[in-house]
C-alpha positions as CSV (number, residue, x, y, z in Angstrom):
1,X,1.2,0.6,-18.7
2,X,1.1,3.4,-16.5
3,X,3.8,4.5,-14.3
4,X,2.9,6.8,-12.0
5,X,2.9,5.5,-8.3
6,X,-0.9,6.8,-8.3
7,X,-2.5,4.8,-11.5
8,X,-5.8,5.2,-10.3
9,X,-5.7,8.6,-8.3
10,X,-5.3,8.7,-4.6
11,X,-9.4,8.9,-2.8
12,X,-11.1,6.1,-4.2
13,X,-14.9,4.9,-3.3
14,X,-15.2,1.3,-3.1
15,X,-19.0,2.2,-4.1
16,X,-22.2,-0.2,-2.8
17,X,-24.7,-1.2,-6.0
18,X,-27.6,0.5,-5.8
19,X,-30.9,-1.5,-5.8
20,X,-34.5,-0.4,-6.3
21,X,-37.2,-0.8,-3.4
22,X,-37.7,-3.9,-5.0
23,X,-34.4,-5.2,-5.7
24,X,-33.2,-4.9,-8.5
25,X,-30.2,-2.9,-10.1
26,X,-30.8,1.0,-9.8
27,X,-28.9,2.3,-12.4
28,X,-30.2,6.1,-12.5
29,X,-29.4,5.8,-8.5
30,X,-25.9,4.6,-9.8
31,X,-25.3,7.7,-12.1
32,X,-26.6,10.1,-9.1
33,X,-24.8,8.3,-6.3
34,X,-21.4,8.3,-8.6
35,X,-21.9,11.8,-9.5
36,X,-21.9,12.9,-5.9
37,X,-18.9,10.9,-4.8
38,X,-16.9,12.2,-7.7
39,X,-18.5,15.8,-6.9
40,X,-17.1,15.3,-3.0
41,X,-13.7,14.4,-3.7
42,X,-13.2,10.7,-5.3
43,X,-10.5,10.6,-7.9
44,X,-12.0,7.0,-8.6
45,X,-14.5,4.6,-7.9
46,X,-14.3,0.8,-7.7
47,X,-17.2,-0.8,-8.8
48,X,-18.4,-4.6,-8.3
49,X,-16.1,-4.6,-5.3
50,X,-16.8,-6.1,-1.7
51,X,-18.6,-3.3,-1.2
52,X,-20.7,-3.6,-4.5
53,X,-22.3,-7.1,-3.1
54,X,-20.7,-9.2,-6.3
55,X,-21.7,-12.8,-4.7
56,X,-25.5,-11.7,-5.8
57,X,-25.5,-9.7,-8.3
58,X,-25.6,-11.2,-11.8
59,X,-22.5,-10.8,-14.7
60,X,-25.3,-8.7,-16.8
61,X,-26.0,-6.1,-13.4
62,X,-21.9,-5.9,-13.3
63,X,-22.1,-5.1,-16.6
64,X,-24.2,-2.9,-16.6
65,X,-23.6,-1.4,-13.2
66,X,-19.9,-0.6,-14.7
67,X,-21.7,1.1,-18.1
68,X,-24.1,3.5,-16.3
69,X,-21.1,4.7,-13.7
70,X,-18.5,5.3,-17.0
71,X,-21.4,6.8,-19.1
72,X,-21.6,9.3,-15.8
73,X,-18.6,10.3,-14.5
74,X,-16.0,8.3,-16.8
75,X,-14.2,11.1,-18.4
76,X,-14.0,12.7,-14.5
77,X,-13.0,9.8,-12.6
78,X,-11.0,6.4,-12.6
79,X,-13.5,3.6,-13.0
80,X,-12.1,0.2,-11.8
81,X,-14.3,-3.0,-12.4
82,X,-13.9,-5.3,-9.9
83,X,-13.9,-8.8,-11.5
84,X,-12.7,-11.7,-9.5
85,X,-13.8,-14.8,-8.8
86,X,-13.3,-18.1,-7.6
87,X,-12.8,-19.4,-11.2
88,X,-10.1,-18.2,-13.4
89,X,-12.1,-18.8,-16.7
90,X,-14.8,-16.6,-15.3
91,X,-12.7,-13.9,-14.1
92,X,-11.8,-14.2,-17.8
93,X,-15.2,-13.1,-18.6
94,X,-16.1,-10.7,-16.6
95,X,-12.7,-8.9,-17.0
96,X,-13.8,-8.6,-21.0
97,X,-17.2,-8.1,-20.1
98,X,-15.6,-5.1,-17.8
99,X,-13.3,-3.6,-20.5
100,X,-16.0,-3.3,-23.3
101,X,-18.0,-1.4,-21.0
102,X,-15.4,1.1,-20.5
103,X,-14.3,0.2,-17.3
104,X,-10.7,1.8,-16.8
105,X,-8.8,-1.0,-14.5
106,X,-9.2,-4.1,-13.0
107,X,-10.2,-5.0,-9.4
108,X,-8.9,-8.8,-9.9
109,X,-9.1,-10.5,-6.1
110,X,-7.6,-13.9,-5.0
111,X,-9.1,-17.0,-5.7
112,X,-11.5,-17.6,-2.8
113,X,-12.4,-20.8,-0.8
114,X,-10.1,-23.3,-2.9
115,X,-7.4,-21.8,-1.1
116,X,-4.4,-22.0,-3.9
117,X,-1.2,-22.4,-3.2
118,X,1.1,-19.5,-4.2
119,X,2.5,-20.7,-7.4
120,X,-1.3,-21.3,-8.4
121,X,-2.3,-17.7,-7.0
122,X,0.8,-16.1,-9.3
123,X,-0.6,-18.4,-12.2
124,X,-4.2,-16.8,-11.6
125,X,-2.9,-13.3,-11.6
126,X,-0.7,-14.0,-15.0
127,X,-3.5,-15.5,-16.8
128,X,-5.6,-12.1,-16.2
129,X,-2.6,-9.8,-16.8
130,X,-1.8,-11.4,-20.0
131,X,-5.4,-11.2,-21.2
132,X,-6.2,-7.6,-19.9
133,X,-6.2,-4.9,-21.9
134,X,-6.4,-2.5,-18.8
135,X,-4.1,-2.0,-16.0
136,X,-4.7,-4.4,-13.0
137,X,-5.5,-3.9,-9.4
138,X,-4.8,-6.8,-7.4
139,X,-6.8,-7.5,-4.3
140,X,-5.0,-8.7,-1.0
141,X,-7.8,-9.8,1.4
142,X,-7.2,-12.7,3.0
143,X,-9.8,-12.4,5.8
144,X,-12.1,-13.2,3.2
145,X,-10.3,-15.1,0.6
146,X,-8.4,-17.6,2.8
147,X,-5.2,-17.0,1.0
148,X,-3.0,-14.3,1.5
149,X,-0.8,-12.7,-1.6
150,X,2.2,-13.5,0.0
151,X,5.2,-10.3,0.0
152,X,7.3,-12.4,-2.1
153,X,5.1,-13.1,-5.0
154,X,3.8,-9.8,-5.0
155,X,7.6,-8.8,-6.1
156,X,7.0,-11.2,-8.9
157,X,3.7,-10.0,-9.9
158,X,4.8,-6.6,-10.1
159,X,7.4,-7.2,-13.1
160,X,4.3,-7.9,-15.0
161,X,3.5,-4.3,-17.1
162,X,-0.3,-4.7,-16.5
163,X,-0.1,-5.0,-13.0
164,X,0.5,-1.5,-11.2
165,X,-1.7,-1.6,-8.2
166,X,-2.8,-2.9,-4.9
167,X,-5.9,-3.0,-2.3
168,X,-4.4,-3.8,0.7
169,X,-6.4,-5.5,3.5
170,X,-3.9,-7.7,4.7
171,X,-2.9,-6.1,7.6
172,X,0.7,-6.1,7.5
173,X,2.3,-2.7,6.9
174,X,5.4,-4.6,7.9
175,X,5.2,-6.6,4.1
176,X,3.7,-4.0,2.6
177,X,6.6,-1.6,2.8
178,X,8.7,-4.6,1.6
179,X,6.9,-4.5,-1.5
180,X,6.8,-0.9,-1.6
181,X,10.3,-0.5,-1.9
182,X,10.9,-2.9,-3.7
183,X,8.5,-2.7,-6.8
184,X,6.5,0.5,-8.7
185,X,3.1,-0.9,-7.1
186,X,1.1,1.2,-6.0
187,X,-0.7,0.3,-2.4
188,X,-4.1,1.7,-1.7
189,X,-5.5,1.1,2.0
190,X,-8.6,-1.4,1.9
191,X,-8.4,-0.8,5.9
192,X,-9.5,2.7,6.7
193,X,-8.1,2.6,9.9
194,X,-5.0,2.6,8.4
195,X,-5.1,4.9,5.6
196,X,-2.0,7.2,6.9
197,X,-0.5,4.4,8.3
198,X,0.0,2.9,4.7
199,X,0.1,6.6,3.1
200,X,3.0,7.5,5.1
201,X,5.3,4.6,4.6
202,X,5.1,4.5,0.9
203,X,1.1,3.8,-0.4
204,X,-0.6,5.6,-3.2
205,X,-4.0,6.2,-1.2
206,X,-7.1,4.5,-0.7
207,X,-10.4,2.5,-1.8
208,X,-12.6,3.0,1.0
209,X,-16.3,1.8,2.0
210,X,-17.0,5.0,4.6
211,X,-16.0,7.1,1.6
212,X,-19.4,6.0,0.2
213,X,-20.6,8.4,3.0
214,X,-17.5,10.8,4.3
215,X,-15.5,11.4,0.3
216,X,-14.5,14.6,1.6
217,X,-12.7,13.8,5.0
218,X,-11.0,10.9,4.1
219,X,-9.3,12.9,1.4
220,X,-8.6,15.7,3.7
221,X,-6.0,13.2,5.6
222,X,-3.5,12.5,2.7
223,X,-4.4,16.4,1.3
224,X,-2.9,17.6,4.9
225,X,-0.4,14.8,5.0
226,X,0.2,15.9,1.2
227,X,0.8,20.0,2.5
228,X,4.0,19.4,4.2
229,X,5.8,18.5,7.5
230,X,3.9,21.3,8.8
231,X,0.8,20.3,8.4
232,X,1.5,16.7,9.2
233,X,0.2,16.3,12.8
234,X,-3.1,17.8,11.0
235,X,-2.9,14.9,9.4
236,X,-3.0,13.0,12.5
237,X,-5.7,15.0,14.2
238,X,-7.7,14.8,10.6
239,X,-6.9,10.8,10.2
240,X,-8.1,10.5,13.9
241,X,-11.6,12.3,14.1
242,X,-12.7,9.7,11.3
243,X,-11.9,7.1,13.4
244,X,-15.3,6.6,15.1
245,X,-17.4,6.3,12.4
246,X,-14.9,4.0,10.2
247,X,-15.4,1.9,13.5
248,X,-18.9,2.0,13.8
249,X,-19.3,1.1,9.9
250,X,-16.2,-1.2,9.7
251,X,-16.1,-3.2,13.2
252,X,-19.4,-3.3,14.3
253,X,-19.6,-6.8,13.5
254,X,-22.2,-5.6,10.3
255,X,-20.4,-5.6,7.0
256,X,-19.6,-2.1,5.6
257,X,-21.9,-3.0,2.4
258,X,-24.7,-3.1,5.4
259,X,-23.7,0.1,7.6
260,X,-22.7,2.2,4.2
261,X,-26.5,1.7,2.9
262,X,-28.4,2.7,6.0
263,X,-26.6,5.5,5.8
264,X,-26.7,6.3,2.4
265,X,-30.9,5.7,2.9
266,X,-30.5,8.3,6.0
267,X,-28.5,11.1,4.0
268,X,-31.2,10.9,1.2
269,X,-28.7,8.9,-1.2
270,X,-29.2,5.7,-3.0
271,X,-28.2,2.9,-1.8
272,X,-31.9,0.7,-1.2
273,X,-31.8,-2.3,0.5
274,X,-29.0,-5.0,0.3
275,X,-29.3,-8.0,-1.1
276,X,-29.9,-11.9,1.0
277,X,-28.4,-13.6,2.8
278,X,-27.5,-9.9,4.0
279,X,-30.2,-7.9,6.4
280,X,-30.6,-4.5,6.8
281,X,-29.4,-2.4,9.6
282,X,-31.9,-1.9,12.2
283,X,-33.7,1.6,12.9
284,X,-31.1,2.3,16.3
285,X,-27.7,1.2,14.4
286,X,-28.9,4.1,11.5
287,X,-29.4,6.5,14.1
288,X,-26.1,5.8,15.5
289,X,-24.1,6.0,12.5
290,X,-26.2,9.1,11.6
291,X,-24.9,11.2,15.1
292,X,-21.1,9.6,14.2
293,X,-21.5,11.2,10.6
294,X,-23.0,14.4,12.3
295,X,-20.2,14.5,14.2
296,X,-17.3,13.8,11.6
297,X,-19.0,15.9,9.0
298,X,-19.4,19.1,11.8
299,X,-15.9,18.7,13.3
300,X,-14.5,18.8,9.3
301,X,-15.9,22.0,9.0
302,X,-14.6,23.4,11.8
């Protein structure tokens, strides 16, 4: 087990899966686009992930999405597999599929559309944990999920030595500190909007979709935040110009896996097209988050 309050570093890409023109997994795009994310400023990148389009991509495509990224950028970065499911004994699976492949933690997310109770969800969580070889990070989204990790068995969780991290999407920086001070976890920001929000109370840093596309301002918040009481409000100022564009990627009403890879196809990255029942972004939404990019990327270099 690792103690340090920032396992998996602090910037972390929740990276989109690369597909061919036709489809399928791009693997060489996955070395490149890894590369240059680690080259901009990720400390880590979590694969297989919301992000990564998991519902329709096969267990052999995780696999060997999670094998190309550690073969590139392993020994620079923190590689984190994202393996849940809505099945315990095939979260099983893919989390040993995930550690043979080198990956170097576990995304692991709540059990989805069964809606388990919380003794059931702590159960879930346990039955990875004690399995894992890897440390765990344990995914808090109930938007999508339908069940939230509720504060109190999060303290439980965390006794656990395997489990030493959080994504947080649960909206509730009110809980979150609760846990914070209460247990060695470590809370990254699944929310961009409130990535100093959660930094400054407590959290270790983030995994972020826009950092697919913006690495380097995103960690320029929590490096000023990092600098000092001084350089706080430029925190604030830093945290606020990438506001915009996390809105018009994040709460658009597209899902970030969609806004993130017309992007990506704009700047000249891979990304290809997503998979169905998702659609890609049409021609004016690209051109919108194009200027917002222009924008964020020209006011950072000010």
């Amino acid at each position: 087990m690792t103690t340090s309050r920032r396992p998996f570093g602090r910037a972390l890409c929740a990276m989109v899966t690369p597909f061919t023109a036709s489809g399928e997994l791009d693997e060489a795009g996955a070395r490149t686009l890894a590369r240059h994310l680690v080259d901009g400023g990720c400390d880590g990148l979590v694969l297989n992930g919301t992000s990564g389009e998991p519902p329709t991509t096969t267990d052999a495509e995780k696999t060997a999405l999670v094998e190309a990224v550690c073969a590139e950028v392993g020994d620079r970065a923190h590689i984190v597999a994202g393996v849940g499911s809505a099945d315990t004994r095939h979260t099983l699976a893919l989390a040993r599929a995930a550690e043979h492949a080198g990956a170097h933690g576990l995304l692991v997310v709540t059990p989805y559309y069964s809606r388990p109770p919380q003794a059931d969800v702590e159960a879930h969580f346990l039955r990875i944990a004690d399995t894992a070889r890897v440390p765990l990070m344990l995914y808090d989204i109930p938007a999508r999920t339908g069940t939230r990790i509720e504060p109190a068995t999060m303290i439980r969780l965390a006794a656990h030595p395997r489990v030493v991290a959080v994504k947080d999407c649960a909206y509730d920086l009110a809980g979150s500190s609760k846990v914070i001070a209460r247990t060695s976890l470590a809370y990254y920001s699944g929310c961009e909007e409130l990535n100093l929000p959660l930094y400054a109370v407590g959290g270790a840093g983030f995994v972020s979709t826009v950092a697919n596309v913006a690495p380097g301002p995103l960690r320029a918040v929590l490096d000023a935040y990092d600098a000092g009481t001084d350089e706080r409000a430029g925190s604030v100022r830093a945290h606020q110009r990438t506001l915009p564009l996390t809105e018009a990627m994040m709460a658009s009403g597209l899902p970030g896996t969609v806004t993130a890879k017309a992007l990506l196809g704009r700047l000249g990255l891979p990304g290809g097209p997503v998979r169905e029942p998702l659609r890609p972004a049409g021609r004016e939404t690209a051109d919108g988050l194009l200027g917002l990019y222009g924008a964020l990327a020209g006011a950072a270099a000010v």
